[in-house]
ZAFI-680222 format. One record per residue (C-alpha): z, y, x; residue in three letters. Coordinates in steps of 0.5 Angstrom, whole numbers. Example, Ala and Ser with C-alpha at 12.3 -4.5 7.8 and 13.67 -1.06 7.14 Angstrom:
residues 2
      w      v      u  res
     16     -9     25  ala
     14     -2     27  ser
end
This chain:
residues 444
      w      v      u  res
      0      0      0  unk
     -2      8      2  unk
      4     11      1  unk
      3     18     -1  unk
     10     21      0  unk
     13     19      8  unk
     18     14      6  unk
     20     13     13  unk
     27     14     12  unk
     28      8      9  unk
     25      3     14  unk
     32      1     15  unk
     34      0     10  unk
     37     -7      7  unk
     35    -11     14  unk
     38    -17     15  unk
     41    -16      8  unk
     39    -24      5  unk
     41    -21     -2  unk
     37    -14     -2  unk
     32    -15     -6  unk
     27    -12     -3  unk
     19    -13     -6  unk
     14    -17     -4  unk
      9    -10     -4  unk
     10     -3     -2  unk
     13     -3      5  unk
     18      3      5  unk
     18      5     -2  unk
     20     -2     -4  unk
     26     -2      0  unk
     27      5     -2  unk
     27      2     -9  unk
     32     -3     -8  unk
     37      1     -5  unk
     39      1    -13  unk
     45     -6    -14  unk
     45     -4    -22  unk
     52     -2    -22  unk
     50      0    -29  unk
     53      6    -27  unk
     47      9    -31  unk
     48      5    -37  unk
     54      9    -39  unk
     54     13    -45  unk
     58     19    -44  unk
     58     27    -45  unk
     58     30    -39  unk
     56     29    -32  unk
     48     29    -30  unk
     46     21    -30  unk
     39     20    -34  unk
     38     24    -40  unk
     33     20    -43  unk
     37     14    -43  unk
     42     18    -47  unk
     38     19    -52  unk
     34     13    -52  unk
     38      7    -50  unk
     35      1    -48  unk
     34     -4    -42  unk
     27     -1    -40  unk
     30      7    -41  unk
     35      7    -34  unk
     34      8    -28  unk
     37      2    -26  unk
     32     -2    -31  unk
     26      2    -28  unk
     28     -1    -22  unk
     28     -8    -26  unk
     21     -6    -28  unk
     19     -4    -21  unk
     21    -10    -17  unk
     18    -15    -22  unk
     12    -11    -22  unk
     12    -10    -14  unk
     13    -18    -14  unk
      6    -20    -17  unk
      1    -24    -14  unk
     -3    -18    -16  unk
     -2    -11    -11  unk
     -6     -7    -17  unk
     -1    -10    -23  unk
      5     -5    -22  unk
      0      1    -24  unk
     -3     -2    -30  unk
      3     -6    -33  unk
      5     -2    -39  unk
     12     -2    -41  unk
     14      0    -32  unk
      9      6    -35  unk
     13      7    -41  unk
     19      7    -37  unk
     17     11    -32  unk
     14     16    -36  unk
     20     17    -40  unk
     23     19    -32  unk
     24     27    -32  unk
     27     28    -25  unk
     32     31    -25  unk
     36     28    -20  unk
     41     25    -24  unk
     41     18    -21  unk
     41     21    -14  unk
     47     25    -15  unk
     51     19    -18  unk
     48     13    -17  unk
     53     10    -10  unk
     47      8     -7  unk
     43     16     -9  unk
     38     12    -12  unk
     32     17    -11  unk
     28     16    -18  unk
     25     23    -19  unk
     22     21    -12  unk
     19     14    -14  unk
     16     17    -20  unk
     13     22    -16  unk
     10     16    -12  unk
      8     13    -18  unk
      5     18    -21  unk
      1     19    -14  unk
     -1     12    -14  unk
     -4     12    -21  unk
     -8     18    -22  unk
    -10     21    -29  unk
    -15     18    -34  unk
    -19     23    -39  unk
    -15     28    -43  unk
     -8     27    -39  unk
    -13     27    -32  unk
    -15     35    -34  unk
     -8     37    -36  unk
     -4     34    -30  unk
     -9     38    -27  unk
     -8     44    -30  unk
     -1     44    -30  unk
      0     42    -22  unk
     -4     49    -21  unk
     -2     54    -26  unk
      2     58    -21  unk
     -4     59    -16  unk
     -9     60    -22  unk
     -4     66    -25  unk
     -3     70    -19  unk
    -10     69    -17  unk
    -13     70    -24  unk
     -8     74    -28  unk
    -12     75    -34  unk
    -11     68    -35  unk
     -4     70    -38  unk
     -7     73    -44  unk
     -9     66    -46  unk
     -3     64    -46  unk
      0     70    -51  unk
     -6     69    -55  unk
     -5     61    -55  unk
      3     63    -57  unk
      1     66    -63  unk
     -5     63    -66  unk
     -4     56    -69  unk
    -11     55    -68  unk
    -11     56    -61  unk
     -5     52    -60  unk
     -7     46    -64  unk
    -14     46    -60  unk
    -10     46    -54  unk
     -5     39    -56  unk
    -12     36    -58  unk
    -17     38    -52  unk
    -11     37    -46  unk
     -4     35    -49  unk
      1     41    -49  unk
      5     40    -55  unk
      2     45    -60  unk
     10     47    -63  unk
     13     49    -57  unk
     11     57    -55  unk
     10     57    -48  unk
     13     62    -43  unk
      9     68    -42  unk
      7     71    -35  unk
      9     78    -34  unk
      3     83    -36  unk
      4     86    -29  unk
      7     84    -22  unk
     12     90    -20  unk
     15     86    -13  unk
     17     88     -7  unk
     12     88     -2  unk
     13     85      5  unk
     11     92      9  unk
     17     96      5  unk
     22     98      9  unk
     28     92     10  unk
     33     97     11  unk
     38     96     17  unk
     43     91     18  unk
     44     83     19  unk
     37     81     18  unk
     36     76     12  unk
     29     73      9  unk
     28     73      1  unk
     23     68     -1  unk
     20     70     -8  unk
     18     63    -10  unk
     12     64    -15  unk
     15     61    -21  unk
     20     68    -21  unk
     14     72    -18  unk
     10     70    -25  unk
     16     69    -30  unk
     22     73    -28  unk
     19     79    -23  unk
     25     84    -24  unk
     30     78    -20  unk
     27     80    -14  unk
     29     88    -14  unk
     35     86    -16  unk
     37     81    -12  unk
     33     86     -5  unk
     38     92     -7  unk
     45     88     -8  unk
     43     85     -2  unk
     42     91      2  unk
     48     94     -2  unk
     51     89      3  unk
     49     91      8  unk
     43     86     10  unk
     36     89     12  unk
     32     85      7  unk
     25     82      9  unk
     21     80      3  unk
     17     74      3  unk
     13     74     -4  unk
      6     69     -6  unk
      1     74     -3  unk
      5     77      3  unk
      2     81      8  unk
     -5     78      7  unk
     -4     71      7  unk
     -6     68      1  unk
     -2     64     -5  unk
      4     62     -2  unk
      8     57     -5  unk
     13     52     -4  unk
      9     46     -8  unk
     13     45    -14  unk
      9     44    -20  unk
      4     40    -16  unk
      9     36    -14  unk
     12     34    -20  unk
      5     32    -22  unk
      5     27    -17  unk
     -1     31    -13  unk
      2     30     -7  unk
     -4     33     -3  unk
     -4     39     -7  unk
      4     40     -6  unk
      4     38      2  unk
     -2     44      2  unk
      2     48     -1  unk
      8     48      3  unk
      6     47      9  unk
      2     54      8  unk
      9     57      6  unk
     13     53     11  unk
      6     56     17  unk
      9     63     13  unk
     17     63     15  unk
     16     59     22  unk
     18     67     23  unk
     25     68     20  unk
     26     60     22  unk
     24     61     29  unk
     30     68     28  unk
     34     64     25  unk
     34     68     20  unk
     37     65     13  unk
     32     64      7  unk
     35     66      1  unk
     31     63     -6  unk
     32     65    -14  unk
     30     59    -17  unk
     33     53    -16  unk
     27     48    -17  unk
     23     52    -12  unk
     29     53     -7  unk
     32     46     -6  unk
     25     43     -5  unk
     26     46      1  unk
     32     42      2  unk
     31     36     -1  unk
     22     35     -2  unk
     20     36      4  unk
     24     31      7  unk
     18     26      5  unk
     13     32      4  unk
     14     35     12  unk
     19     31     16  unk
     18     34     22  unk
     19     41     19  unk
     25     39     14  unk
     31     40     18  unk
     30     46     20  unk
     30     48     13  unk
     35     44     10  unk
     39     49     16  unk
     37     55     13  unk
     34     55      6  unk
     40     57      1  unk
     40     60     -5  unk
     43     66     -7  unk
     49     64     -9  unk
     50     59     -4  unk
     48     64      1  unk
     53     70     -2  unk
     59     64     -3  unk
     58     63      5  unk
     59     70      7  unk
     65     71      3  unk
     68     66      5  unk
     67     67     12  unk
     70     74     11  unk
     62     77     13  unk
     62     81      6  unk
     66     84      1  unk
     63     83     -7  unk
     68     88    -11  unk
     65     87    -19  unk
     68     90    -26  unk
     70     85    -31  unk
     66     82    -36  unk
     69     84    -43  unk
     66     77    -46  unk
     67     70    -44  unk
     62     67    -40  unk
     58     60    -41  unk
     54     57    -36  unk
     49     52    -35  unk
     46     49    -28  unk
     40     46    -27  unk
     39     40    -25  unk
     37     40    -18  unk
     43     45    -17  unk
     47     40    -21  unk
     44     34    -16  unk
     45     38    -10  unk
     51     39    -10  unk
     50     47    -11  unk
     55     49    -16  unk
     61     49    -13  unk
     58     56     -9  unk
     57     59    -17  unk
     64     57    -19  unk
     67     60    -12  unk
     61     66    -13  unk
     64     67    -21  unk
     72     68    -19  unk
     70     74    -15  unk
     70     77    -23  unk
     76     79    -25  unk
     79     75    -30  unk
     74     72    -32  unk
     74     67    -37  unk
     68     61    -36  unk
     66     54    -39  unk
     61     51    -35  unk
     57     47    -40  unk
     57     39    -38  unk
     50     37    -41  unk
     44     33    -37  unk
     38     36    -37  unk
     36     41    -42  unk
     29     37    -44  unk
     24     42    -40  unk
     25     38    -34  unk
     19     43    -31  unk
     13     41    -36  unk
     17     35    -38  unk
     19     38    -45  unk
     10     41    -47  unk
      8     35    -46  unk
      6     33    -53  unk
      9     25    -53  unk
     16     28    -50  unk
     16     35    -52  unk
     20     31    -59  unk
     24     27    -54  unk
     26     34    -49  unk
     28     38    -56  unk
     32     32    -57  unk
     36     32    -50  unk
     37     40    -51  unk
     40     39    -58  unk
     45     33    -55  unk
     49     38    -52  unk
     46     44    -48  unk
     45     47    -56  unk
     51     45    -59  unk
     55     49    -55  unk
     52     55    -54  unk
     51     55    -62  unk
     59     54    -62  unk
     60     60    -57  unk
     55     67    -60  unk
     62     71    -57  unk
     60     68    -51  unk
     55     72    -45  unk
     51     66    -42  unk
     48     66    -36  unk
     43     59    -34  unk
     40     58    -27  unk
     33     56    -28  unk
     28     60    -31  unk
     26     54    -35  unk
     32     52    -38  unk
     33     59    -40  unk
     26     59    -44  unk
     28     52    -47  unk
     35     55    -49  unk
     31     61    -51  unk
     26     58    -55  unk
     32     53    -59  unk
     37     59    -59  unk
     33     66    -60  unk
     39     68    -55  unk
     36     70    -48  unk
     40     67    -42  unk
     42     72    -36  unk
     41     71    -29  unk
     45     71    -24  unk
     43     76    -21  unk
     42     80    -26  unk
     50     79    -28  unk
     51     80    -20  unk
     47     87    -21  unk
     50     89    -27  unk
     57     88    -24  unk
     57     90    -18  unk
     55     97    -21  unk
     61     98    -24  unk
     58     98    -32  unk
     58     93    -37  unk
end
């Protein structure tokens, strides 16, 4: 088998182990499956923590991540090397897989399913309709910045039920959930501006915030600044360098070229600031932490280097403080806060920087919402055969709880969580660092 992502890491892994349940077929990526013991640790039914959300909602022996390992090996042991591809219930178990990391956050054995999926996904290609749509869903983001009247489409798409049923025929985006709208006009920082004096840092403008939620990126240069740091920008169309990306949404369509492209022009771009040893500071958690985590099988040899220095801003501002580097002097927030983490945050073990960044409010009253992924999982919850199942998994938990709280601000992390809140709640989440902004100016 040609493995499509680097699965070196395992190559290790389990030898000499008689019990280890390694498949016949596919190497590395074999072991990396089998680092699962079905410890059915996956198969519990409880409200709270990360571990898959689509067997939550589904229970079933197919659903789990230990019973898609089950359906893995099965496969990778038949006599026939193509039969893992075309065997229908592993595709309907894996297609039911968001990738949000739950099981390799508490898995024993940090099974990495959001990755075999994506390997999976590498291998089996695309046919007809979803061929198209895997397509354009792995290169929006280039497309947007590069055509911005493309977002028209969109907000055409969003309210005329005729273009959107069109579109669930022709390409498989559910026609009942609005889409998230690119904002008409890019006001972002550019790279030629003065970064101001101070301990030098890089922001990185990931493209989803760059298209989505631009206004994070003046907020977040000034605070910085604020604080004392000279601020280098590093935004999709820096200094002439073309779209510059992490990757992301090729990745998650399994265009594992596509996203390797894409990160290793991005990665061609921070060489810089790696070189300096400057920190690398991100908005979005889905687009930062790919730094840290895919690029382990996407550029290896690059990956430590950023795994040291890739923070997002509140890991960044968390560590600072504790190291006694900076001061965050913040006005109360008279409302209780509720707070929702993405997936790879949760996964990542980031949010314990949001907790100890959060206590600099004083008297602060806030619930952190123990709920697994709110159901967009990316492009997960437009897709028309799950956006039923990610509307389902939003309405588990996330929904109820904030539905109980209207006295409550809400604050959520990543850009498509909060348009799926938005979307089943009407509430519009704060960022974080627009809540950083507002405090640390002293009005509420």
């Amino acid at each position: 088998m040609r493995h499509h992502l680097d699965w070196s890491n395992y190559h290790d892994q389990g030898m000499g182990d008689a019990y280890a349940d390694i498949p016949r077929l596919g190497g590395d990526f074999a072991k990396a499956v089998a680092v699962c013991i079905r410890s059915g640790v996956c198969e519990q039914l409880t409200s709270s923590g990360v571990m898959c959300p689509s067997y939550r909602l589904t229970p079933g022996e197919d659903n789990s991540p230990g019973g898609r390992v089950r359906l893995l090996k099965a496969a990778l042991n038949h006599p026939d090397p193509h039969h893992w591809l075309q065997e229908p219930r592993l595709a309907q178990a894996m297609a039911s897989c968001v990738g949000c990391k739950g099981c390799q956050r508490e898995c024993e054995n940090s099974l990495d399913m959001a990755a075999i999926r994506v390997e999976y996904l590498a291998q089996k290609g695309g046919h007809f309709r979803k061929a198209w749509r895997r397509r354009l869903l792995s290169r929006f983001p280039l497309w947007l910045w590069r055509w911005p009247w493309l977002g028209r489409l969109i907000r055409w798409r969003n309210r005329h039920p005729f273009l959107a049923v069109l579109g669930q025929w022709l390409l498989g985006i559910a026609a009942d959930v609005v889409l998230p709208e690119p904002v008409a006009t890019r006001d972002l920082p550019q790279a030629s501006e003065p970064p101001g004096t101070g301990v030098p840092v890089l922001l990185w403008v990931d493209a989803f915030t760059a298209l989505f939620d631009p206004q994070q990126v003046a907020q977040a240069r000034r605070l910085l600044r604020q604080l004392g740091y000279a601020v280098h920008v590093l935004a999709p169309a820096s200094g002439g360098r073309g779209f510059l990306d992490c990757g992301r949404a090729a990745y998650a369509q399994g265009e594992v070229a596509l996203a390797r492209r894409q990160l290793g022009q991005l990665l061609q771009a921070l060489q810089p600031a790696l070189v300096a040893g400057w920190p690398i500071i991100g908005l979005e958690p889905s687009a930062l932490l790919m730094l840290r985590d895919e690029s382990r099988q996407l550029c290896p040899e690059q990956a430590p280097a950023l795994r040291s220095r890739a923070r997002l801003l509140e890991e960044f501002l968390a560590h600072e403080l504790q190291a006694g580097n900076i001061a965050l002097p913040l006005s109360a927030l008279a409302r209780p806060l509720l707070v929702h983490g993405h997936c790879h945050q949760k996964a990542a073990g980031a949010m314990k920087s949001l907790r100890r960044l959060l206590r600099q409010i004083p008297a602060l009253q806030v619930e952190f919402i123990e709920a697994a992924c709110c159901g967009m999982a990316g492009t997960h919850g437009i897709e028309s055969e799950h956006a039923a199942a990610g509307e389902a998994m939003a309405r588990q938990v996330l929904i109820p709880v904030i539905e109980s709280r209207p006295d409550a601000e809400l604050l959520c992390t990543g850009m498509a969580c909060r348009h799926q809140i938005t979307r089943l709640t009407g509430r519009q989440p704060l960022t974080l660092v627009g809540l950083l902004a507002r405090l640390y100016a002293g009005s509420d």
